[in-house]
N, C-alpha and C positions, 0 to 999 in steps of 0.2 A: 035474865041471866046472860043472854048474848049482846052484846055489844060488837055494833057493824064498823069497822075501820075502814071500808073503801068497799067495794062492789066486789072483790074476789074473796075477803081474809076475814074471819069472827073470831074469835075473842071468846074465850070461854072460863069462865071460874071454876076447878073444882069443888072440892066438899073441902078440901083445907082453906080454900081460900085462892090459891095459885092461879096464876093465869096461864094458860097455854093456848095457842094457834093451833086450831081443828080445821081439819080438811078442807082447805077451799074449794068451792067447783068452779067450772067452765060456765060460759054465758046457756050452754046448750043443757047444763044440768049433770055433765058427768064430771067424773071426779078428777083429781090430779093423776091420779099416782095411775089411775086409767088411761088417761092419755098417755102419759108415759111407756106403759106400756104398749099403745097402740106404736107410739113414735119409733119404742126400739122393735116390734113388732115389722114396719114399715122398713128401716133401717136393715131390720137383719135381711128382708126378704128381699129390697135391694140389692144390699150389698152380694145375694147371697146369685143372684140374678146378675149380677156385675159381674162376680168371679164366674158361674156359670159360661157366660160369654167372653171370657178371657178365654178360659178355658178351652170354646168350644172353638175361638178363633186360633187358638195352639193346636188344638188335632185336626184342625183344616188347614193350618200353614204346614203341619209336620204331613198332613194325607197328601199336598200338592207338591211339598216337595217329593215325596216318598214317590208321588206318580210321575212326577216330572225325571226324576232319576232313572224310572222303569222304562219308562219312554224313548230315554236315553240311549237307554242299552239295549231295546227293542229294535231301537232306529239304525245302532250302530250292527247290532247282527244282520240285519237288513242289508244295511248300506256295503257291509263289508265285501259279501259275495257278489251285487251289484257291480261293483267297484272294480273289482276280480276279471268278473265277466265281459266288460266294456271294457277293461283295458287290455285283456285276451284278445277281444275283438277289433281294439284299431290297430293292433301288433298283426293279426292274420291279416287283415285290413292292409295294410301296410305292405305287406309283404306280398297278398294278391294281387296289390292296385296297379303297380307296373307292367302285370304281366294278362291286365282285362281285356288288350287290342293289340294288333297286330303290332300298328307304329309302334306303343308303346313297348311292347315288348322288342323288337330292334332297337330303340331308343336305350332300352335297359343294357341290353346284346353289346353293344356299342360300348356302353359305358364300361360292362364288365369288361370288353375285350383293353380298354384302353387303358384300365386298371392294372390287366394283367402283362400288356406291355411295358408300363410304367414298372412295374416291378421285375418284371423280366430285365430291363434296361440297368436298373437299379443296381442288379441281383452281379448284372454281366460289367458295370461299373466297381465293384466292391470288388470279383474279380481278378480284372485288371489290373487294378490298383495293388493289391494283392501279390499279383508276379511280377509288376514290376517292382515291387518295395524286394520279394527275395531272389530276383535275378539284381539288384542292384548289390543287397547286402550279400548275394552267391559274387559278384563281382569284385567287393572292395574283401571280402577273404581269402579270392584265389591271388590279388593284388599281394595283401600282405604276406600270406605263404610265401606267394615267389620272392616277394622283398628276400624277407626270414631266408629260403636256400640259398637266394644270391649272397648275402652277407655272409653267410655260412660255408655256401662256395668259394667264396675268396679268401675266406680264414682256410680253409684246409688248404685251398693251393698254396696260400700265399705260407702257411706253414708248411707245406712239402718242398716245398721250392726255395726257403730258406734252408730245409733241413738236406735238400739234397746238394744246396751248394757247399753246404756244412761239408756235407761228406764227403762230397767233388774234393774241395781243398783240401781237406783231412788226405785222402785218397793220394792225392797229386803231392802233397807235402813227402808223406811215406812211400812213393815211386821215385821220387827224386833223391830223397833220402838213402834207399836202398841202392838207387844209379850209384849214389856217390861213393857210397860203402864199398858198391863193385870195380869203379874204377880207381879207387884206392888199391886194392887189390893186386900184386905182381901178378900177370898177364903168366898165364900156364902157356907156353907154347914150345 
């Protein structure tokens, strides 16, 4: 009833007659539809072993940065006071180093005193400049004052002095006038 078509495939007649292809097996004796299952077996566990380590290299990349961040911030609380403190210290540093020896301390003395002449000079320059800008400008306003009365001088004189020649003549016209009136006049004697 079986009829062989090649080393994997048979051939079977049912009771009607029909022919169908029955299960082939493997050279080892098991069956198709078994290895199949071995393969997606193999397959799944794979794959399942792949995403596994995807996986597990994501929460190792997510743990090293997450530590690398903490580290971060560990380092910078650290650093920060550090930082603080050594720069507190080359500032006091700085400020004692002039005055750790003698020389040096004269050396500093010196500099301040020539500092504080330098500004002193400065001080008595700014000054100077100063009274002489308003003894100049006290100069050129007692200048124009006096202009201002002299011009002002001469107008009132030079109007009294018109106004009294006015009058002179006025004065001298009506004494002459009155003379002449008098000597018109028949002589009472």
């Amino acid at each position: 009833m079986f009829a062989r078509l090649g080393p994997a495939r048979a051939i079977r007649l049912d009771q009607e007659g029909y022919v169908f292809m029955a299960d082939s097996t493997s050279s080892n004796g098991t069956s198709k539809s078994k290895t199949q299952a071995k393969r997606s077996t193999t397959e799944a566990k794979k794959s399942a072993a792949k995403s596994a380590k995807a996986t597990k290299k994501a929460a190792t990349k997510t743990a090293v940065a997450e530590k690398n961040q903490a580290q971060t911030i560990i380092e910078t609380a650290v650093d920060f006071p550090v930082g603080i403190v050594l720069s507190a210290s080359d500032r006091l540093n700085d400020i004692v180093e002039p005055w750790s020896s003698r020389t040096k301390a004269e050396k500093e003395l010196k500099a301040y005193r020539r500092k504080i002449e330098k500004a002193a000079k400065r001080t008595e320059k700014r000054g100077s400049t100063a009274r002489r800008r308003a003894a100049t400008e006290a100069r050129k306003t007692r200048t124009r004052v006096e202009r201002d009365v002299r011009k002002r001088q001469q107008a009132v004189t030079s109007t009294a002095t018109s106004t009294i020649k006015t009058s002179r003549t006025e004065v001298e016209r009506r004494v002459k006038q009155v003379s002449d009136q008098l000597s018109a006049l028949p002589s009472i004697r």
